[in-house]
TISE-57214 format. One record per atom (N, C-alpha, C, CB): atom name; x, y, z; residue in three letters. Coordinates in steps of 0.1 Angstrom, whole numbers, padded with zeros to 4 digits. Atoms other than C-alpha are relative to their C-alpha. Glycine has a CB too. Layout:
BEGIN
PT, pafi, xx, yy, zz, rose
PT, CA, X, Y, Z, ALA $
...
***
This chain:
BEGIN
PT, pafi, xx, yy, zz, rose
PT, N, 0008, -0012, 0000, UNK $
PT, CA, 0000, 0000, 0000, UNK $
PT, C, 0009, 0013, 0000, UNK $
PT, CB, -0009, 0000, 0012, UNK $
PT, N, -0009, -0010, -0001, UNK $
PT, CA, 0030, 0021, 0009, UNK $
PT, C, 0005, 0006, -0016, UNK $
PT, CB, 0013, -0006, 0010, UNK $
PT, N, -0005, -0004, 0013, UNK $
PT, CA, 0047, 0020, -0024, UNK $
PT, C, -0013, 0005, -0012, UNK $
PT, CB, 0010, -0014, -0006, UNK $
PT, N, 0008, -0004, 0006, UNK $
PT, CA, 0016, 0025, -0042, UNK $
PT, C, -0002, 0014, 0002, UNK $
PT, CB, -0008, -0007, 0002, UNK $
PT, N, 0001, -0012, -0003, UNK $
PT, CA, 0014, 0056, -0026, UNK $
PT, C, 0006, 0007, -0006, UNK $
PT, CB, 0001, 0003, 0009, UNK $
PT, N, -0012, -0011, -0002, UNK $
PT, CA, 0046, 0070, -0028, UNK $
PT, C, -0001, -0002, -0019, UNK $
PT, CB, 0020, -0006, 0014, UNK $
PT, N, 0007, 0003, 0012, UNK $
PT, CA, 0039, 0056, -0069, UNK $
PT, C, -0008, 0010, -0007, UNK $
PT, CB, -0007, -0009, 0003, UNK $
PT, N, 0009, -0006, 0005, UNK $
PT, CA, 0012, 0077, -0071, UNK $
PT, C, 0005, 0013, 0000, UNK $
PT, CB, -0012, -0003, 0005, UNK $
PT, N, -0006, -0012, -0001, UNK $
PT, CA, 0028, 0107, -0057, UNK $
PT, C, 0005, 0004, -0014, UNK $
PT, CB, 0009, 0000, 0010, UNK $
PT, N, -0007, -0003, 0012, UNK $
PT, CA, 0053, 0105, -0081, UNK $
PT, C, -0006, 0006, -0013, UNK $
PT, CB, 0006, -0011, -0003, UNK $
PT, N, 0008, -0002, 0013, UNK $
PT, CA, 0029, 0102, -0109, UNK $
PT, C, -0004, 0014, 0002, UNK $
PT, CB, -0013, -0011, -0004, UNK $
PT, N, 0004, -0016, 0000, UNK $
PT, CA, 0011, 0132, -0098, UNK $
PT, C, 0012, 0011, -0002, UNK $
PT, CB, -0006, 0004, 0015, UNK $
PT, N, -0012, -0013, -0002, UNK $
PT, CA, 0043, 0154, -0095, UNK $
PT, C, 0005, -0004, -0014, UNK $
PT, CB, 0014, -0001, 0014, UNK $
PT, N, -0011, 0004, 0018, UNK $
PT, CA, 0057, 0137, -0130, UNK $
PT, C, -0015, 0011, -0013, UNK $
PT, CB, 0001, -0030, -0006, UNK $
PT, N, 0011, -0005, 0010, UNK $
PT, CA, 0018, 0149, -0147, UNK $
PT, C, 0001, 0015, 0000, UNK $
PT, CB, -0015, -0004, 0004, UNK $
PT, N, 0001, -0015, -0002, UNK $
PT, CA, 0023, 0186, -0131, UNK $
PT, C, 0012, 0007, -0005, UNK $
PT, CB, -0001, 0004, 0014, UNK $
PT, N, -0019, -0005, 0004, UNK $
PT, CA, 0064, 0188, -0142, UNK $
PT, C, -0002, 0001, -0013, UNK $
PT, CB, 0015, -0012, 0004, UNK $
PT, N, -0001, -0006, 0013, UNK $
PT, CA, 0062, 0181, -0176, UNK $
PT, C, -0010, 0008, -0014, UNK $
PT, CB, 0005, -0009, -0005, UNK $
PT, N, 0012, -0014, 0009, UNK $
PT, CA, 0033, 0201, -0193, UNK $
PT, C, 0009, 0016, 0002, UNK $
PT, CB, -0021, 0004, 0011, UNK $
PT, N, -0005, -0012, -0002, UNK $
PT, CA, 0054, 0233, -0177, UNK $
PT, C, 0015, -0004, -0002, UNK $
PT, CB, -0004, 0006, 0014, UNK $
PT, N, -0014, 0001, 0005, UNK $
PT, CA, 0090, 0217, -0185, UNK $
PT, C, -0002, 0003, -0015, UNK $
PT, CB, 0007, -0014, 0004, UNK $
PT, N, 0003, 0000, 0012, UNK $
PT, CA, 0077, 0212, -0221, UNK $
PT, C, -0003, 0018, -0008, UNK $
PT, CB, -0013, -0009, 0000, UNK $
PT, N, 0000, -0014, 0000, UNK $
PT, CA, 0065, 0249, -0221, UNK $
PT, C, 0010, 0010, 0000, UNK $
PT, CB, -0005, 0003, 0008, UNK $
PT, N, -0008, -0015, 0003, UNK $
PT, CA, 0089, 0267, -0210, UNK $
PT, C, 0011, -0008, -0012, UNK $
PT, CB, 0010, 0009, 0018, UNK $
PT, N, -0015, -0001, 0009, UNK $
PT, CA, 0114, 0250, -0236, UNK $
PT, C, -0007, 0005, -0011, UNK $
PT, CB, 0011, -0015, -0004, UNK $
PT, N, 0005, -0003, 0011, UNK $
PT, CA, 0091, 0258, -0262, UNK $
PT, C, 0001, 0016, -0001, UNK $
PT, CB, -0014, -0005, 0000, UNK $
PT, N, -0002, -0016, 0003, UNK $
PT, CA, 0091, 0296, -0253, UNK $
PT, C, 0013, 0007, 0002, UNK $
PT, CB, -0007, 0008, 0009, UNK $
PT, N, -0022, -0004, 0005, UNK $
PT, CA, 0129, 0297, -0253, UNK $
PT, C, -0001, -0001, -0013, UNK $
PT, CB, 0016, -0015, 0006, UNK $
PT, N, 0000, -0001, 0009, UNK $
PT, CA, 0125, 0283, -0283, UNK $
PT, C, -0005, 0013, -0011, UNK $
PT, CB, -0004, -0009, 0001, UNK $
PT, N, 0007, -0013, 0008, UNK $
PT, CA, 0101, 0312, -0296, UNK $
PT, C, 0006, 0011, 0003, UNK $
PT, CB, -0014, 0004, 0003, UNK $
PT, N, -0006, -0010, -0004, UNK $
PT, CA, 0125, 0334, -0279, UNK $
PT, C, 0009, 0000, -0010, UNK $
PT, CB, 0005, 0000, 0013, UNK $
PT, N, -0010, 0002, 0010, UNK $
PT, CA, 0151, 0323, -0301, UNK $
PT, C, -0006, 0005, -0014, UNK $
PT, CB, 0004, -0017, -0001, UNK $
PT, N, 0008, -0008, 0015, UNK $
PT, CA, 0125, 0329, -0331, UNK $
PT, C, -0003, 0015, -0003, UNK $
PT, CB, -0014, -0005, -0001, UNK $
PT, N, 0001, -0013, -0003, UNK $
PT, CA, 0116, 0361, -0320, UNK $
PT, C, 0013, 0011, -0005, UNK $
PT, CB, -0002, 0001, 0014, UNK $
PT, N, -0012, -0008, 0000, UNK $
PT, CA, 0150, 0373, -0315, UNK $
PT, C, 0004, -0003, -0016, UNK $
PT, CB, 0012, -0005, 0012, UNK $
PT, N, -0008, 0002, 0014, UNK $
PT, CA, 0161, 0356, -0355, UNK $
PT, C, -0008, 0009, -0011, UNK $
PT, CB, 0000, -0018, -0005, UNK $
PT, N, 0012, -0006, 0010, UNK $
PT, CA, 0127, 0376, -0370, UNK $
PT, C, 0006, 0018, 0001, UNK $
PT, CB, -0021, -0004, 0010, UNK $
PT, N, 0000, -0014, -0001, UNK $
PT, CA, 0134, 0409, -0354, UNK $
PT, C, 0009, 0004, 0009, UNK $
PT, CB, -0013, 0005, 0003, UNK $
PT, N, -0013, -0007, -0005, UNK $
PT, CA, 0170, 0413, -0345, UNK $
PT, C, -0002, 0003, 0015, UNK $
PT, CB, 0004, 0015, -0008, UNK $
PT, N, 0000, -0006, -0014, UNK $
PT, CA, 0162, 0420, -0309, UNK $
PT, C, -0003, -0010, 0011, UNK $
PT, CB, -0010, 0010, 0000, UNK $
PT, N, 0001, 0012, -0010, UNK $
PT, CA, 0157, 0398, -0277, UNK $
PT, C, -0020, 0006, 0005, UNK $
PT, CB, 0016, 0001, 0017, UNK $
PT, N, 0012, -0005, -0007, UNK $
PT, CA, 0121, 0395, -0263, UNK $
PT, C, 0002, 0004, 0013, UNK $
PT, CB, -0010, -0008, 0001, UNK $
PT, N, 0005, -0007, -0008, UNK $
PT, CA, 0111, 0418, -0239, UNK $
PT, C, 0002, -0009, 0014, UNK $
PT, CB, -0014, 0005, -0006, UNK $
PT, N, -0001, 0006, -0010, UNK $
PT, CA, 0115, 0403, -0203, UNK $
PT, C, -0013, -0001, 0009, UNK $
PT, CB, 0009, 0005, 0004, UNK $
PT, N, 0015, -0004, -0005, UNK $
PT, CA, 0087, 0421, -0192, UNK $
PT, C, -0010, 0014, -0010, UNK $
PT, CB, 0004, 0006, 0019, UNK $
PT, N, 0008, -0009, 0010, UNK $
PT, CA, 0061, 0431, -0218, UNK $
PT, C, -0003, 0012, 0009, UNK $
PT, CB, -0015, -0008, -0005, UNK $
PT, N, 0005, -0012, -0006, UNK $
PT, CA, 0044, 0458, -0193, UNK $
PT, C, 0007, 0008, 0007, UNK $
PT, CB, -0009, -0002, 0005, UNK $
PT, N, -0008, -0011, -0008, UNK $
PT, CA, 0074, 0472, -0181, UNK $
PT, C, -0005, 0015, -0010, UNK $
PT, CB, 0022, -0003, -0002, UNK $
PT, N, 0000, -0013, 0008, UNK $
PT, CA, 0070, 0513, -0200, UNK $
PT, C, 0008, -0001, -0009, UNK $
PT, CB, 0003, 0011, 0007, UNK $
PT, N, -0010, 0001, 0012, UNK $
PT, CA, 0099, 0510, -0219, UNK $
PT, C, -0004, -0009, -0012, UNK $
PT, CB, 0012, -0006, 0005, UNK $
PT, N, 0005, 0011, 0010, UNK $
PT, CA, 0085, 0480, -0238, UNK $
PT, C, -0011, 0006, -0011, UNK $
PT, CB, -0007, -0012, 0007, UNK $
PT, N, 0009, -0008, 0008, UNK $
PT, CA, 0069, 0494, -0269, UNK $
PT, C, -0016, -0008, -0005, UNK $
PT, CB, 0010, 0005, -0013, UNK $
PT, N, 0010, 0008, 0002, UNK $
PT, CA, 0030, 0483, -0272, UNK $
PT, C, 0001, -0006, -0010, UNK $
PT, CB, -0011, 0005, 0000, UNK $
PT, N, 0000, 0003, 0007, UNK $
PT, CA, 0037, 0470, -0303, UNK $
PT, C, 0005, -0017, 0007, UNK $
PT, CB, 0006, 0009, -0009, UNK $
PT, N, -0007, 0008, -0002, UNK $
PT, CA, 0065, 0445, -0296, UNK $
PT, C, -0006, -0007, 0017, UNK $
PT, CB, 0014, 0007, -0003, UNK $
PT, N, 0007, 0010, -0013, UNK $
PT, CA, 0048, 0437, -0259, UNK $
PT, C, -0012, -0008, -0006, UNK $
PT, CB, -0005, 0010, 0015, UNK $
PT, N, 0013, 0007, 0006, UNK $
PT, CA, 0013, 0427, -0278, UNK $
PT, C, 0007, -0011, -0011, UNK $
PT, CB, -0012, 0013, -0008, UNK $
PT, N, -0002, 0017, 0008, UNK $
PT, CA, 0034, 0403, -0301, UNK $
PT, C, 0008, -0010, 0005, UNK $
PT, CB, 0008, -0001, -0014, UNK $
PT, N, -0009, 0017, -0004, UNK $
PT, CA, 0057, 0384, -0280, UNK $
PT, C, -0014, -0005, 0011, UNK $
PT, CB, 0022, 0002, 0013, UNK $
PT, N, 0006, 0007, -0011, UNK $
PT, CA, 0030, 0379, -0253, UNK $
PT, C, -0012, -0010, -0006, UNK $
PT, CB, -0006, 0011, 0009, UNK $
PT, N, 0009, 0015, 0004, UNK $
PT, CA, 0006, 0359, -0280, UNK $
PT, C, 0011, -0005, -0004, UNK $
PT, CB, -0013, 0000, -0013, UNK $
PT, N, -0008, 0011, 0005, UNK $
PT, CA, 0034, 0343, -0295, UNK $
PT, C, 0003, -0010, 0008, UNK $
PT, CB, 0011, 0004, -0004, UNK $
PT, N, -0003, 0008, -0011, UNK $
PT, CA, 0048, 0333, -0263, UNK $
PT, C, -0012, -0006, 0008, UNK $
PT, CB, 0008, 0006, 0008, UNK $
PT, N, 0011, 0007, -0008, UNK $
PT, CA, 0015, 0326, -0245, UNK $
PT, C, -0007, -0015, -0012, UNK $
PT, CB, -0015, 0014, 0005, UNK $
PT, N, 0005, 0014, 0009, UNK $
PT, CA, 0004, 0305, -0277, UNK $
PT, C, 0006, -0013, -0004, UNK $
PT, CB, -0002, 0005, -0013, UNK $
PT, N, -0008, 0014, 0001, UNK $
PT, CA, 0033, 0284, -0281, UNK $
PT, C, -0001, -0004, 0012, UNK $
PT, CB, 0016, 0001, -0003, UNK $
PT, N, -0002, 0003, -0011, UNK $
PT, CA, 0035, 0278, -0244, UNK $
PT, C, -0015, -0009, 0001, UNK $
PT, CB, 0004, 0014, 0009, UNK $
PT, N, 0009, 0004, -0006, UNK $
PT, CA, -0003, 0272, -0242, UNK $
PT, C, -0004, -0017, -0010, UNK $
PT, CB, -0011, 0012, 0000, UNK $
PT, N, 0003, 0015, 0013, UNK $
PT, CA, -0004, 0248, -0275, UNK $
PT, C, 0010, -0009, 0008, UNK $
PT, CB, 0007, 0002, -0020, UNK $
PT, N, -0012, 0012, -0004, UNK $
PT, CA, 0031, 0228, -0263, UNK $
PT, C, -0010, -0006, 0017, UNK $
PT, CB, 0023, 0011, 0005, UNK $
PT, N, 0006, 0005, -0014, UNK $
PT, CA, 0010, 0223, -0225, UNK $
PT, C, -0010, -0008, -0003, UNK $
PT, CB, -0006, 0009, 0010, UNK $
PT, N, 0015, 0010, 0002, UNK $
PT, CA, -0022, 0209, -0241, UNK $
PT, C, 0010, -0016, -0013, UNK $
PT, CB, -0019, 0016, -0012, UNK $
PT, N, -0006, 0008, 0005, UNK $
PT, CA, -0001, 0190, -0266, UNK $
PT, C, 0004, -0015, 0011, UNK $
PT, CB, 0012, 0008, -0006, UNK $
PT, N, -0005, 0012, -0009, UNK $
PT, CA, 0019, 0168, -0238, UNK $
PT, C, -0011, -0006, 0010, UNK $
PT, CB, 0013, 0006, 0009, UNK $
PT, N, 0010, 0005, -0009, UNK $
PT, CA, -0015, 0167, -0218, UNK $
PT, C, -0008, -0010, -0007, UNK $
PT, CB, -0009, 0012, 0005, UNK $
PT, N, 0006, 0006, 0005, UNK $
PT, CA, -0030, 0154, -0242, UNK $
PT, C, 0003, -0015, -0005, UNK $
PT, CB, -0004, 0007, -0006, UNK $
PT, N, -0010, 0015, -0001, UNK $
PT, CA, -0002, 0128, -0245, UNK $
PT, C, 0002, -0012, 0003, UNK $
PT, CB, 0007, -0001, 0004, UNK $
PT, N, 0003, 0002, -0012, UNK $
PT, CA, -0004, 0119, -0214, UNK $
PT, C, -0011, -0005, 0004, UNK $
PT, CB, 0000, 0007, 0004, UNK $
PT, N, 0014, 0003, -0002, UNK $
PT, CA, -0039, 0113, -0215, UNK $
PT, C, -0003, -0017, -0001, UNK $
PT, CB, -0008, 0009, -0013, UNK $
PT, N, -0005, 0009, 0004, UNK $
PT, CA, -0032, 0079, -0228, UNK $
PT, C, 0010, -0012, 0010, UNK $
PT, CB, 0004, 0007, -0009, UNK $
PT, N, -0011, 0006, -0013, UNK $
PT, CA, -0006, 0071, -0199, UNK $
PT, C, -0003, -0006, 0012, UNK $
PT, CB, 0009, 0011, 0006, UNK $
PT, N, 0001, 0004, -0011, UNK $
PT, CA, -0004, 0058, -0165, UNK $
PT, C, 0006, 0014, 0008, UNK $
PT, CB, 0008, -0013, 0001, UNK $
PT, N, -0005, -0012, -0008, UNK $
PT, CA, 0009, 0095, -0154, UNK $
PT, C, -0016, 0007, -0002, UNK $
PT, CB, 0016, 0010, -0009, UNK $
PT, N, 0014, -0003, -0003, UNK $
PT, CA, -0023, 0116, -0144, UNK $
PT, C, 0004, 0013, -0004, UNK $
PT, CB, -0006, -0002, 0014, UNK $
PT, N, -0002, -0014, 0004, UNK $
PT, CA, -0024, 0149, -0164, UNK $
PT, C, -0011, 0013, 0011, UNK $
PT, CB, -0006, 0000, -0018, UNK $
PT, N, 0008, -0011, -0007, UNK $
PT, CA, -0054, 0161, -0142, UNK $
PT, C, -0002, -0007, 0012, UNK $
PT, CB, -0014, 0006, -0007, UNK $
PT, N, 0003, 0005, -0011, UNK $
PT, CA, -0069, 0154, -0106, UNK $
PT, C, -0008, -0007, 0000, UNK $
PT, CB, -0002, 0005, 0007, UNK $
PT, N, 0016, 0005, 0000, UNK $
PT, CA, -0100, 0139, -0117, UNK $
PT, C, 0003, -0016, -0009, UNK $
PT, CB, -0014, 0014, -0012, UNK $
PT, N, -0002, 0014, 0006, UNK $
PT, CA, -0082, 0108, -0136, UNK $
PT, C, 0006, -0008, 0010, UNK $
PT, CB, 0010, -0001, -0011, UNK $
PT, N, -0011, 0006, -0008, UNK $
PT, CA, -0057, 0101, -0108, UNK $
PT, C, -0005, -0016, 0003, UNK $
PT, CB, 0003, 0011, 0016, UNK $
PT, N, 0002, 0014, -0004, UNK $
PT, CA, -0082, 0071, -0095, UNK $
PT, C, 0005, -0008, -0009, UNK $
PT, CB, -0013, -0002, 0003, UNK $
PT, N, -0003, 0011, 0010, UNK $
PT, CA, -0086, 0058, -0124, UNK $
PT, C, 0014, -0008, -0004, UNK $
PT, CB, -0004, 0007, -0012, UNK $
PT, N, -0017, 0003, 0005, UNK $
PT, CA, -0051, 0057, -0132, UNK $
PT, C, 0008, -0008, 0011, UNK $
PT, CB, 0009, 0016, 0000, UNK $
PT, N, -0009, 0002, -0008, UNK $
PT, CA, -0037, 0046, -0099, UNK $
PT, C, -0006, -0015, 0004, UNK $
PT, CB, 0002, 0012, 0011, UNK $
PT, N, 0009, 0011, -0005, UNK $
PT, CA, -0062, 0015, -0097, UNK $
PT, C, 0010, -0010, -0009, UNK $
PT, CB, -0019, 0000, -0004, UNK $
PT, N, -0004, 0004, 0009, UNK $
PT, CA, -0041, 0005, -0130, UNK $
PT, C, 0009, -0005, 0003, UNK $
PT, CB, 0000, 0005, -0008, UNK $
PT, N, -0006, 0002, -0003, UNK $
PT, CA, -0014, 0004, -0116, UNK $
PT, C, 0008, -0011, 0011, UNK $
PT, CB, -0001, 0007, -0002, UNK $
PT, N, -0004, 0014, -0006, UNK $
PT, CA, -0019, -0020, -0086, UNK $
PT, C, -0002, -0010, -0005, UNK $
PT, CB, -0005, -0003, 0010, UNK $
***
């Protein structure tokens, strides 16, 4: 019963790690694109003042879109797995396993 637990844990913490590991490499990635499109680095922080509305209104869909597509991508991966992308599968999932 113990290792099952500690099992499950894992799984939970492995379903919550890589949807946001996957992400952010994706918006490095788009960082990298950004920066090869328009000679410049993205912005750090769109709503600082300095950041001109232009260039803060395009990296923040770029980056929120890649970031949000690459999360539903691996969730949906996942979906499929013995790792639990959400809280509402975990039973299901963890019954599989004993």
């Amino acid at each position: 019963m113990k290792s099952s637990k500690i099992s499950s844990l894992s799984l939970i913490g492995l379903g919550l790690i890589l949807p946001a590991i996957a992400a952010r490499a994706a918006r490095s990635a788009a960082g990298a694109g950004y920066h090869a499109v328009t000679h410049m680095d993205p912005p750090k922080n769109p709503a600082h003042p300095d950041v001109a509305w232009k260039d803060a209104i395009v990296w923040t869909l770029v980056s929120g879109m890649i970031g949000g597509l690459t999360r539903l991508v691996v969730r949906r991966s996942m979906a499929g797995s013995p790792v639990p992308a959400e809280g509402y599968d975990l039973e299901k999932k963890a019954d599989r396993l004993v």
